[in-house]
RONU-923773 format. One line per 8 residues: number of its first residue (from 1); for each residue x, y, z of C-alpha. Coordinates in pm, 1 decimal. Layout:
BEGIN
NUM = X Y Z ~ ...
end
This chain:
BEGIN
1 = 335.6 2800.7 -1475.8 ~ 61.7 2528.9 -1517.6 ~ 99.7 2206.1 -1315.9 ~ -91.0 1872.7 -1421.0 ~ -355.5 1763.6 -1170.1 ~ -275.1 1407.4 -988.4 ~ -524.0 1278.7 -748.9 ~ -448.6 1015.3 -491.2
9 = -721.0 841.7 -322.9 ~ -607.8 697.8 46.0 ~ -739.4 551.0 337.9 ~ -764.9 173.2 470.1 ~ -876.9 -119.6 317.0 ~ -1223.1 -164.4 275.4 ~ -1361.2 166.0 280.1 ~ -1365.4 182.7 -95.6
17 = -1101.0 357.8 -239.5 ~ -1121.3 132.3 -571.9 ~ -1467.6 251.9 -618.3 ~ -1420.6 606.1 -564.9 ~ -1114.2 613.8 -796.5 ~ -1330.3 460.4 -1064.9 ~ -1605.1 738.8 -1028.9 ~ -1338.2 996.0 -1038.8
25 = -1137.7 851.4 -1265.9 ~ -1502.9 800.1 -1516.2 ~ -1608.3 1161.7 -1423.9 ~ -1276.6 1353.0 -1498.6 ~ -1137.7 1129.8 -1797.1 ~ -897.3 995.4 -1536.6 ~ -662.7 648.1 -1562.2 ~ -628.2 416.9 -1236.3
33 = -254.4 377.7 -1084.2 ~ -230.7 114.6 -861.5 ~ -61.2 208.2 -526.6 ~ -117.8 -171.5 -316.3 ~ 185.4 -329.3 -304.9 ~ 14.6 -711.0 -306.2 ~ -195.3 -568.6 -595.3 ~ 126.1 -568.4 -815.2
41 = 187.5 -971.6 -814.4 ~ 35.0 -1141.7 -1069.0 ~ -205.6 -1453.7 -970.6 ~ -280.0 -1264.5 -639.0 ~ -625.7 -1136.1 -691.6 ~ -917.9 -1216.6 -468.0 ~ -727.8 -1207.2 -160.4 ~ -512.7 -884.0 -241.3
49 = -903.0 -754.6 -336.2 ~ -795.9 -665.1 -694.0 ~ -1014.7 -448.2 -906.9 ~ -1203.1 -701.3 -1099.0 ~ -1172.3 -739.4 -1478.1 ~ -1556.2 -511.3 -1511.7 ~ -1423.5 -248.8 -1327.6 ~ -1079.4 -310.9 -1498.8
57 = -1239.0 -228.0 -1799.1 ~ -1441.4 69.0 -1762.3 ~ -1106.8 258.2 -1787.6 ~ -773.2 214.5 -1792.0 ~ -579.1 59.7 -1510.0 ~ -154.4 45.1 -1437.6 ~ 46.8 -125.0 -1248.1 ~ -135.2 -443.8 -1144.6
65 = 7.9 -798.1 -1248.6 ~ 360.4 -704.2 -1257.3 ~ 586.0 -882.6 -1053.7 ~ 522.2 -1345.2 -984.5 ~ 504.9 -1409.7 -591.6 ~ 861.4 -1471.7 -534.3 ~ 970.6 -1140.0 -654.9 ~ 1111.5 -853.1 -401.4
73 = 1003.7 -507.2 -533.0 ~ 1094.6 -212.8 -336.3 ~ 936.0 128.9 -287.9 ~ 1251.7 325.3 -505.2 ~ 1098.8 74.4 -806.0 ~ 737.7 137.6 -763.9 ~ 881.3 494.9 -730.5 ~ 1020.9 502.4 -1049.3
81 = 766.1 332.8 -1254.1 ~ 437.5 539.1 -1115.5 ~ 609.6 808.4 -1176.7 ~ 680.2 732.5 -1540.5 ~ 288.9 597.7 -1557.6 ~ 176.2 934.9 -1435.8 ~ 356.1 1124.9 -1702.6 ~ 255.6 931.5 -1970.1
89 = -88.8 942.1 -1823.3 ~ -38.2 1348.6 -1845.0 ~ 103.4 1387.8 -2167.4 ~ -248.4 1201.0 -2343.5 ~ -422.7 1482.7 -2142.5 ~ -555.5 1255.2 -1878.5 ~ -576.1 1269.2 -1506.4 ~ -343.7 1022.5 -1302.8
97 = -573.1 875.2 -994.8 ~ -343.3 706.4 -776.6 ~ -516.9 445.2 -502.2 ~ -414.0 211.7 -262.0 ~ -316.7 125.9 52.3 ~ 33.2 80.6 64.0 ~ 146.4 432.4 201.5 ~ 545.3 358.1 201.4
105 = 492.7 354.2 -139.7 ~ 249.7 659.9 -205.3 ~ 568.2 870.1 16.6 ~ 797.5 725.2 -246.7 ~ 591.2 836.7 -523.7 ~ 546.7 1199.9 -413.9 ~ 808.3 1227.3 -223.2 ~ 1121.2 1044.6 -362.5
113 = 1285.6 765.0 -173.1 ~ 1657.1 844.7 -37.8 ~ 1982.2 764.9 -204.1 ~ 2063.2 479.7 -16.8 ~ 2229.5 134.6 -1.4 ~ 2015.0 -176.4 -142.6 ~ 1838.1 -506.1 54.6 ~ 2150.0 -742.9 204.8
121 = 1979.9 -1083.2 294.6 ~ 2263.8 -1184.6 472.7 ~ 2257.5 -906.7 705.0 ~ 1889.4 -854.8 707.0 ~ 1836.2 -1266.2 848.5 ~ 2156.2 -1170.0 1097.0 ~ 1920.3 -892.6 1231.7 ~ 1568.0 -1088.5 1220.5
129 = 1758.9 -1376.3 1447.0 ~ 1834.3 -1067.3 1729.8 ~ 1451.4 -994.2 1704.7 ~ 1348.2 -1371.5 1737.5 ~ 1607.5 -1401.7 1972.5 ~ 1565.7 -1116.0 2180.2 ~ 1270.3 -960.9 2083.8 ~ 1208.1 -628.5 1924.2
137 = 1353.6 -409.5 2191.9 ~ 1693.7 -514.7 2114.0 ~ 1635.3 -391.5 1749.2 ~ 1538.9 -70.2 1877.2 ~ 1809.7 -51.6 2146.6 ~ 2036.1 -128.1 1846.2 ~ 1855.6 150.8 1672.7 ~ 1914.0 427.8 1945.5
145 = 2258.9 402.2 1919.5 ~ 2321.8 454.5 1540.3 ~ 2023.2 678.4 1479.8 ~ 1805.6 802.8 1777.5 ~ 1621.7 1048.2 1503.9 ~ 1437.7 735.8 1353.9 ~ 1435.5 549.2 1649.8 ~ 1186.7 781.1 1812.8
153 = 1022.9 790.0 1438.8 ~ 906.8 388.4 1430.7 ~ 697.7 169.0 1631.1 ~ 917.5 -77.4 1769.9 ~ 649.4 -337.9 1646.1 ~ 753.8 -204.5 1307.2 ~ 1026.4 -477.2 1245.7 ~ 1058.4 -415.2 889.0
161 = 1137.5 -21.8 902.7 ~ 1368.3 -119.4 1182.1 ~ 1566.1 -342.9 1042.9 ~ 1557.2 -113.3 712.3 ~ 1703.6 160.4 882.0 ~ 1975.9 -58.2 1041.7 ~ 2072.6 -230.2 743.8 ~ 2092.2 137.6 600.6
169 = 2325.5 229.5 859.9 ~ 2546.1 -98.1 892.5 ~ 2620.5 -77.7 508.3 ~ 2646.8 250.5 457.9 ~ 2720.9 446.9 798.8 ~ 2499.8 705.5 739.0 ~ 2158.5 715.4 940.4 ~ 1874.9 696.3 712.0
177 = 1725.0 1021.0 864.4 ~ 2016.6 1193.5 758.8 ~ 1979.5 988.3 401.8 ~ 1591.4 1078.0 406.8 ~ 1634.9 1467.2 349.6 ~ 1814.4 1390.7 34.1 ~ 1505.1 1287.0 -126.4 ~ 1337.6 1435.1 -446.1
185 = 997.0 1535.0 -478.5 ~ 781.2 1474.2 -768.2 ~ 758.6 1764.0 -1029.1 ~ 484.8 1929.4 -1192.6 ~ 189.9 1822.9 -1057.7 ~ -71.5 1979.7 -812.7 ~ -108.2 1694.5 -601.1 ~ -466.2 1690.6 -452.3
193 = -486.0 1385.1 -229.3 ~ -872.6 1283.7 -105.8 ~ -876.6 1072.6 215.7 ~ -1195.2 803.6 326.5 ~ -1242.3 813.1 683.0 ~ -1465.3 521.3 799.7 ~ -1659.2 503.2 1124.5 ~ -1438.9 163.0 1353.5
201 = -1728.9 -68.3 1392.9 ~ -1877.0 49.9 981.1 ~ -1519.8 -36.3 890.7 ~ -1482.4 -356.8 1072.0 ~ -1823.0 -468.2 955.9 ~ -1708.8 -390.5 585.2 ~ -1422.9 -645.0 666.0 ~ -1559.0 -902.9 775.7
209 = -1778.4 -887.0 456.2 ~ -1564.5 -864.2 220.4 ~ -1353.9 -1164.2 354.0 ~ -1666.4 -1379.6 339.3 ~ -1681.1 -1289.8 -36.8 ~ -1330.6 -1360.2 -89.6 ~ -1383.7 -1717.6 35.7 ~ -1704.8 -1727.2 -163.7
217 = -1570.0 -1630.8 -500.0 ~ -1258.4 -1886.0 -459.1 ~ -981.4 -1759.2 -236.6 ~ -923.8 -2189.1 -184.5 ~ -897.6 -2225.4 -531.7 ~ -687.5 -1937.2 -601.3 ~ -414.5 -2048.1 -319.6 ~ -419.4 -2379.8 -492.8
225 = -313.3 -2304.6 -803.8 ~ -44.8 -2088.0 -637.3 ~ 93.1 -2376.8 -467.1 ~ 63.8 -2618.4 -762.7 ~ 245.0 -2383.1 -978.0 ~ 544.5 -2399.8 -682.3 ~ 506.3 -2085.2 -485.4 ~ 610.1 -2181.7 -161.8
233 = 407.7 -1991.7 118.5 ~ 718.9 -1842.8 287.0 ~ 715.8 -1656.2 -76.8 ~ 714.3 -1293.8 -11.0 ~ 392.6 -1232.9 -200.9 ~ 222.8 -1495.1 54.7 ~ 281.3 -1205.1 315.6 ~ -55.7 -1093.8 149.2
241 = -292.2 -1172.2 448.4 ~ -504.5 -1462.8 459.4 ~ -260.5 -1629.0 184.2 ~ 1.6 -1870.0 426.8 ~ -341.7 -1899.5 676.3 ~ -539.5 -2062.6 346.4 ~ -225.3 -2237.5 250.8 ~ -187.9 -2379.3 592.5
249 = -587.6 -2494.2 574.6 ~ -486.2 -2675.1 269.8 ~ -204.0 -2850.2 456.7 ~ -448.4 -2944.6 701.3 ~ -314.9 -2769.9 999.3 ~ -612.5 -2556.6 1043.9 ~ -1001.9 -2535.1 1019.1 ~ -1151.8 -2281.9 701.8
257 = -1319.7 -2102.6 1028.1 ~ -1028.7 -2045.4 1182.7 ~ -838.8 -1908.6 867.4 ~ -1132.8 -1669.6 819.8 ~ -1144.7 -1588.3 1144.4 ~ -793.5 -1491.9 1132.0 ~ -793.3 -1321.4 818.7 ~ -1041.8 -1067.3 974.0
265 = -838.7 -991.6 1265.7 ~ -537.6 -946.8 1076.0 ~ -717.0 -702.4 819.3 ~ -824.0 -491.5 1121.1 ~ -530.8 -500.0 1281.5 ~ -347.9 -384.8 880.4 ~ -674.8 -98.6 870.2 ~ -580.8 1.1 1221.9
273 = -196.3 78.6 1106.5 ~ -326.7 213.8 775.5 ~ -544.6 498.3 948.8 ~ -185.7 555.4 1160.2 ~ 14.1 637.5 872.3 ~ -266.2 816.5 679.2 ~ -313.5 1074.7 955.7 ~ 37.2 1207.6 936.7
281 = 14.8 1252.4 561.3 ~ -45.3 1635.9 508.8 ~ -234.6 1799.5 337.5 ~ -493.9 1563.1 297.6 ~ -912.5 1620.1 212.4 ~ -1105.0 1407.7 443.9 ~ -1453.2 1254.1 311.5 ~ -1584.1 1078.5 628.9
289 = -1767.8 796.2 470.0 ~ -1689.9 517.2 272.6 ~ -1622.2 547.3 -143.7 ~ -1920.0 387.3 -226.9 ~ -2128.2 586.0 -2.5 ~ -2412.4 798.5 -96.8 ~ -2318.7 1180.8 -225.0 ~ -1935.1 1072.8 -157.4
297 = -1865.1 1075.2 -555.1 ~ -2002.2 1435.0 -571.2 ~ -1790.5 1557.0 -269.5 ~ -1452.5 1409.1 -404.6 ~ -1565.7 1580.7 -733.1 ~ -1581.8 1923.3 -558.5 ~ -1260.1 1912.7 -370.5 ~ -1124.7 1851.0 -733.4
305 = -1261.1 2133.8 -860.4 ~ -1175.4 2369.3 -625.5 ~ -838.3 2240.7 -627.3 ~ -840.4 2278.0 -989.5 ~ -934.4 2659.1 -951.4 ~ -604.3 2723.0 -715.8 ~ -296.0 2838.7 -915.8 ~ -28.8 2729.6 -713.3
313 = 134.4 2396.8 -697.8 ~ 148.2 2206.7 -377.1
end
């Protein structure tokens, strides 16, 4: 049985996944699925470093601009609507490139997301006031005693999975490990993923510049037209970084400096827990050099073709 080829392109921001999906995508008569989860919201572009509208148009793109700031969209949605991108992609007799940064939602694209109970504000804001309260060990302690599997799984920094996997728990009773093996791959497809490994000090260096550019090309004026059209910066798109540090500049409360200052640190420290979850995904072909790199182009073209030229699906 034949499988369709899907490529994903991974690894942290900055080291120029965009660009080598765009060579791929030009070289193989590929289409671009976005995988960011900031790159989704529309009006977010020069600080979520969107593809710009050149490199939009060289070939097809999906899944950008679809949800305003305010908007909560989940990992079982994005699930559901890359997959239904990547077949349609398939059935013109193109090749799906997936790229982006967001890996909770590459998992839920290849493989599934569990069966389980939705987002409860009321008792997700219970369990935030324990953390601000008492700090994130008493999440976790909560955590060991309703599902010790995950609790050894997340970083107790990791608030958000945390408190997912409680909430899971407290509305259904079910531990979200247990939930977790109920998920459903994706069908049909040899997956071949191609990972950019970036030197720590190349990578940080690559940050820093592209955050000067972003203040350069209007990151000010984009946050101001945000604000004037009533996004609030608690919004949940202004978790984006640099977005509630620019909004706060604009308030007054801080120098430009210090919000690019801080924008870099929090990028690295985002890159840093990137590279994390990228090593544990399997099966993955490392390139160790950024995507716009000399020669990287024809490397990523090569693992393609060889894993073109194996018959079995992953």
């Amino acid at each position: 049985m034949s499988h369709s080829i899907l490529i994903t392109v991974l690894g942290p921001t900055a080291s120029g996944k965009s660009r080598l999906a765009i060579g791929l995508g030009s070289a193989l008569g590929g289409e671009i699925v976005n995988c960011d989860s900031m790159q989704l919201i529309r009006g977010m572009d020069i600080g979520t470093a969107k593809p710009t509208p050149m490199e939009r148009r060289k070939l097809p793109h999906h899944l950008y601009d679809l949800i305003e700031p305010g908007e909560i969209y989940d990992a079982g949605q994005y699930m559901v609507a890359a997959r239904r991108v990547c077949r349609e992609i398939s059935s013109r007799g193109k090749i799906p490139i997936v790229v982006g940064g967001t890996g909770l939602y590459l998992r839920a694209l290849l493989k599934g997301v569990f069966p389980g109970p939705g987002r409860n504000q009321e008792l997700r804001q219970k369990l935030e006031r324990i953390g601000l309260r008492q700090g994130p060990e008493a999440l976790i302690g909560l955590l060991k005693k309703v599902d010790p599997v995950t609790s050894e799984r997340v970083h107790p920094a990791d608030s958000n999975r945390v408190i997912r996997a409680l909430e899971v728990f407290y509305q259904s009773g079910i531990p979200i490990s247990q939930l977790q093996d109920l998920r459903q791959p994706i069908q049909g497809y040899r997956i071949l993923k191609i990972g950019l490994k970036v030197e720590r000090e190349v990578l940080c260096d690559r940050i820093s510049h592209r955050v000067d550019k972003m203040f350069r090309c209007g990151f000010l004026d984009e946050v101001r037209v945000l604000l004037r059209q009533g996004c609030s910066p608690e919004t949940k798109g202004f978790e984006a970084i640099g977005y509630r540090y620019v909004a706060s500049h604009l308030a007054g409360h801080m120098t430009l400096q210090d919000v690019i200052d801080k924008t870099c640190v929090s990028t690295r420290r985002y890159a840093k827990r990137q590279k994390t979850w990228f090593r544990r995904e399997p099966d993955v072909r490392w390139i160790e050099a950024s995507g716009d790199s000399p020669g990287v182009l024809e490397k990523a073209l090569a693992i393609v073709v060889e894993g073109i030229g194996q018959d079995s699906p992953e």
